[in-house]
C-alpha positions in Angstrom: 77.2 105.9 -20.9 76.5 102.8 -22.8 73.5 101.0 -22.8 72.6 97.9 -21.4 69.4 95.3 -22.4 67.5 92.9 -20.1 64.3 91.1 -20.1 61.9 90.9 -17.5 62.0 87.3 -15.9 58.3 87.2 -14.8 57.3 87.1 -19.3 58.7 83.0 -18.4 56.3 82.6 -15.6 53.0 83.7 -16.2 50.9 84.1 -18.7 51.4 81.2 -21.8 53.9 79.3 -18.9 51.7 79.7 -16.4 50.6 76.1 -16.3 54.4 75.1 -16.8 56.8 78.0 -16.1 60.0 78.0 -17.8 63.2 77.2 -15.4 65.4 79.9 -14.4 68.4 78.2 -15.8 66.9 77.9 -19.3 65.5 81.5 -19.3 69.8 82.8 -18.7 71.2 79.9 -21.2 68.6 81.7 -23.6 69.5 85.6 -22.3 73.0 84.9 -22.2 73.0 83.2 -25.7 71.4 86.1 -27.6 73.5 89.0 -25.5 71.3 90.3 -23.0 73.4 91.9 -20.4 71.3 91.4 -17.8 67.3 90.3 -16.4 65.2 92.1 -14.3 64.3 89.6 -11.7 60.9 88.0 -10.9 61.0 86.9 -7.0 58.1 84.7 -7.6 57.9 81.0 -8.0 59.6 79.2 -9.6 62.5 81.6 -10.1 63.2 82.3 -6.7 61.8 79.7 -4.4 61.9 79.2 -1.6 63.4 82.6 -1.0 66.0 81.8 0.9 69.7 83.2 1.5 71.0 79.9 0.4 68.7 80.1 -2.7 69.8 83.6 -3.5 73.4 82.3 -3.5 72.9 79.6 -6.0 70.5 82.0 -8.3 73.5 84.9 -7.8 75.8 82.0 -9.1 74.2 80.8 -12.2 73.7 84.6 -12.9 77.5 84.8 -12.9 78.1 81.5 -14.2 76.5 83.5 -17.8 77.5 86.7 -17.4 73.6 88.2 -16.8 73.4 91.2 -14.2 70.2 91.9 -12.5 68.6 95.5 -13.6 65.7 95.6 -11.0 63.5 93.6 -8.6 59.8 92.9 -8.9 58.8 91.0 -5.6 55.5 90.6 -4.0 54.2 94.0 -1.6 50.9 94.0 0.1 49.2 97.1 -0.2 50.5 100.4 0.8 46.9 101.9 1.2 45.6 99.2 3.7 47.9 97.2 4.9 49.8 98.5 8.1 53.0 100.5 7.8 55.1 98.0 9.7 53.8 95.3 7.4 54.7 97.5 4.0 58.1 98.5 5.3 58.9 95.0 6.1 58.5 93.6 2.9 60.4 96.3 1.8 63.0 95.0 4.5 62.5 91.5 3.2 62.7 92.1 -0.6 66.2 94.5 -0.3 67.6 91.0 1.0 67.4 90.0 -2.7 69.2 93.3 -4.0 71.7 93.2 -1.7 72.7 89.5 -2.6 71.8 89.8 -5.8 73.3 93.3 -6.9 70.1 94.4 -7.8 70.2 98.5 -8.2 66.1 98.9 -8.5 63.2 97.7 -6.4 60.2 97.7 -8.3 56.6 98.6 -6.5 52.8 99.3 -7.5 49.8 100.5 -5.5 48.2 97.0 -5.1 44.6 98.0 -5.6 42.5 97.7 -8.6 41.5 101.0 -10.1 37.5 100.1 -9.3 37.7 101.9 -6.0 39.3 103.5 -3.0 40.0 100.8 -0.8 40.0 100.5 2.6 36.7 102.7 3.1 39.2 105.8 3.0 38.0 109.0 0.6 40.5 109.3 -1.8 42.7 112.2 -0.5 43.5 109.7 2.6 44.5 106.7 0.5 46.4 109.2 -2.0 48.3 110.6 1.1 48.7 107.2 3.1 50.6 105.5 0.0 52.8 108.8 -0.8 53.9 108.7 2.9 54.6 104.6 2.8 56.6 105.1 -0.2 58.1 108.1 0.8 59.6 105.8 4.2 60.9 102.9 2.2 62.2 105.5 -0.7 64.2 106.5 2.6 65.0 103.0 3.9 66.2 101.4 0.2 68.8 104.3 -0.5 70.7 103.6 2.8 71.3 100.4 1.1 71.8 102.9 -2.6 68.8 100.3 -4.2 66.4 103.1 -6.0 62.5 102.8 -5.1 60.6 102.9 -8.5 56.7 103.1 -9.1 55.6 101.1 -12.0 51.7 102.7 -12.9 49.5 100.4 -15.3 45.6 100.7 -15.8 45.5 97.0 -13.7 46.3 99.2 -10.4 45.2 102.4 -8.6 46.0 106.1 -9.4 46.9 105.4 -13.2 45.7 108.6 -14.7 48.4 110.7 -16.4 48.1 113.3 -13.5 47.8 111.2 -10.7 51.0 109.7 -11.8 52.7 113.0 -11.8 51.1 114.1 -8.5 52.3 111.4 -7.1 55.7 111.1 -7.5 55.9 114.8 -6.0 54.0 113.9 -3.6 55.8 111.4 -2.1 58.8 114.0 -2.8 61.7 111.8 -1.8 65.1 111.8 -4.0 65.2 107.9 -4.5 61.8 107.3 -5.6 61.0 107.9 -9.1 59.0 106.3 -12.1 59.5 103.2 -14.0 58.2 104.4 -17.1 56.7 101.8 -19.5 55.8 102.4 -22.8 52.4 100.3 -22.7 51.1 101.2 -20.0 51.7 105.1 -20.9 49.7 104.3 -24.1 47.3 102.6 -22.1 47.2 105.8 -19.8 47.6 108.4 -21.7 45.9 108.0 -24.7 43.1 104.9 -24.1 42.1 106.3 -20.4 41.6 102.4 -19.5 40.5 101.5 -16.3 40.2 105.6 -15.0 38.6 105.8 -11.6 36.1 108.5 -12.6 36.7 110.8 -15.3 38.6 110.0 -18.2 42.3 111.8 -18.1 44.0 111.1 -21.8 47.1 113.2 -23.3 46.8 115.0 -27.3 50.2 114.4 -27.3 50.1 110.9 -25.9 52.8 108.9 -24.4 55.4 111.8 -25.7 53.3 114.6 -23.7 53.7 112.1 -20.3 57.2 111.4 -20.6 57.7 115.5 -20.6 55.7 115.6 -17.7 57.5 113.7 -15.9 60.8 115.5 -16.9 63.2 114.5 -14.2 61.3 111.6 -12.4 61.8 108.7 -14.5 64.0 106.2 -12.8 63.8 103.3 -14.7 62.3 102.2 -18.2 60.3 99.5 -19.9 60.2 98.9 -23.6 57.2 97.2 -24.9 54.8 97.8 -27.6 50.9 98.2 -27.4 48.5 96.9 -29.8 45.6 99.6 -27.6 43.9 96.2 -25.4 43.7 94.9 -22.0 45.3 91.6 -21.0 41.8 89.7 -19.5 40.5 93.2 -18.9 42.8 94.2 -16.5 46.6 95.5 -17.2 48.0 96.4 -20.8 48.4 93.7 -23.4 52.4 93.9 -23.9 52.7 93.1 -27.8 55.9 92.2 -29.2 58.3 95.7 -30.2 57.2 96.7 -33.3 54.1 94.6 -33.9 51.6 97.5 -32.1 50.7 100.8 -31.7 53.8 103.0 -30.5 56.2 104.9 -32.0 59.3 104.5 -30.5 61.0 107.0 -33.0 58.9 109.7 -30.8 59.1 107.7 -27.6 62.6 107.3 -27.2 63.8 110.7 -27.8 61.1 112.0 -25.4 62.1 110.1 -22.6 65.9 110.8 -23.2 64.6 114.5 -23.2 62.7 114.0 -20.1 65.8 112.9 -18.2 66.1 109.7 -18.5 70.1 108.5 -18.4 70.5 105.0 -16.5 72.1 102.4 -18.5 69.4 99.9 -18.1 66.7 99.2 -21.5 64.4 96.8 -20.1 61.9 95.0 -22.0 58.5 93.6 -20.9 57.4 90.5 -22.4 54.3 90.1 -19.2 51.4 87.9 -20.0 52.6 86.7 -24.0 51.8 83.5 -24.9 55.4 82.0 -25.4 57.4 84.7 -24.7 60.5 82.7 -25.3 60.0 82.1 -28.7 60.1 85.9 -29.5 62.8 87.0 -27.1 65.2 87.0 -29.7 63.6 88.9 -32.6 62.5 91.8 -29.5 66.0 91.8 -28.6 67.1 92.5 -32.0 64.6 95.3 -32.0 65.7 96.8 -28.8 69.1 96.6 -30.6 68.3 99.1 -33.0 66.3 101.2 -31.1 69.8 101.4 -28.8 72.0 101.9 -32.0 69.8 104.7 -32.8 69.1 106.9 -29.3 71.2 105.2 -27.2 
């Protein structure tokens, strides 16, 4: 199967653009100009506002109008420990409205909570078996419209130990939900231990050692270097491919061995100042790392 690149739209939003976000139609002109196939949509101001049917047509149009297909949603989810079932499942509701009008084949979700406590005044068992159930109904509810679930873990959010990862994804024990594996944040995880609830879970074997744990489970991927911080303290500080940490010529192979076959290569530009300027050079990076494993 050959591989196709996207970007994830959010890196033009936040973070350096924050105080002026770059449009929507610049950010494609730019992907479609340096041969991205597709972006992995943000449905968060200004991108997709209002959120509308009408605005979903026009953003579906312009998408066309450059060629760019959509590799997965991230869209906003209140939390599945606290907030009520019927609340969860009908953002869930709400946000497969953009995949279905978008042709989006991934819908993106986190567990909400920062990683300084179990919320809620639940002990921990509760919350961990309240979110696996929530997840495990919209898991259900996205593949009768064949969108995949995926469970992005970072240190910024709840249950982000290398174990609680794993334990989760069997516990919520539905076909359609999987991981969305990023290569950061499983630094981050499995080797820093930042922002652990309790004891400090790290890997010998790193971010190689979690992707074979979670052989089979890995539904989606982000590529993104690590230069070992936190972003303001909270989530992983998503350096530029190539400028950090990782070593992608371990990486890559081990998620390919742990079952990992979709055609989207995603990158993750979240929270770097002016993103745009180094799209291209990443892009050129993912390039090789493609012409290599892929």
């Amino acid at each position: 199967m050959g591989k196709k690149t996207s970007i994830g739209g959010w890196a033009y939003i936040w973070g350096g653009y924050e105080e002026s976000p770059i449009p929507l139609k610049t950010v494609v002109e730019k992907l479609s100009s340096i041969g991205f196939d597709g972006i992995e949509m943000a449905a968060f101001p200004p991108h997709l506002e209002p959120n509308t049917e009408e605005k979903r047509r026009e953003v579906k149009k312009l998408l066309d109008n450059y060629g760019l297909e959509v590799s997965g949603l991230a869209a906003p989810f209140p939390s599945p420990a606290t907030s009520k079932k019927d609340d969860y499942i009908d953002a869930v509701k709400s946000n497969l409205e953009i995949c279905s009008d978008l042709g989006i084949p991934k819908l993106r979700v986190d567990s909400v909570d920062p990683p300084t406590g179990i919320p809620g005044g639940m002990d921990y068992e509760t919350c961990f078996s309240k979110i696996a159930e929530v997840w495990n109904s919209a898991a259900d509810i996205c593949m009768k419209d064949d969108v995949k679930l995926i469970w992005e873990f970072e240190p910024g959010f709840l249950f982000n130990k290398p174990g609680e990862v794993v334990r989760m994804v069997y516990k919520v024990d539905h076909p359609n939900f999987s991981i969305l594996f990023d290569s950061c944040h499983a630094y981050m995880c499995s080797v820093v231990g930042a922002r652990q609830l309790g004891e400090k879970e790290t890997l010998p074997s790193g971010v190689v050692q979690f992707a074979h744990m979670l052989t089979g489970k890995i539904g989606h991927i982000h590529l993104i270097d690590s230069d070992g911080t936190l972003h303001d303290g909270e989530t992983s500080t998503h350096a530029p491919l190539g400028t950090g940490l990782l070593d992608f010529d371990k990486i890559i192979p081990a998620i390919l061995e742990a079952g990992y076959t979709d055609e989207w290569w995603t990158i993750d530009l979240c929270f770097w100042p002016k993103a745009l300027d180094v799209t291209e050079d990443n892009k050129k990076y993912l390039d090789k790392l493609i012409k290599k494993f892929g």
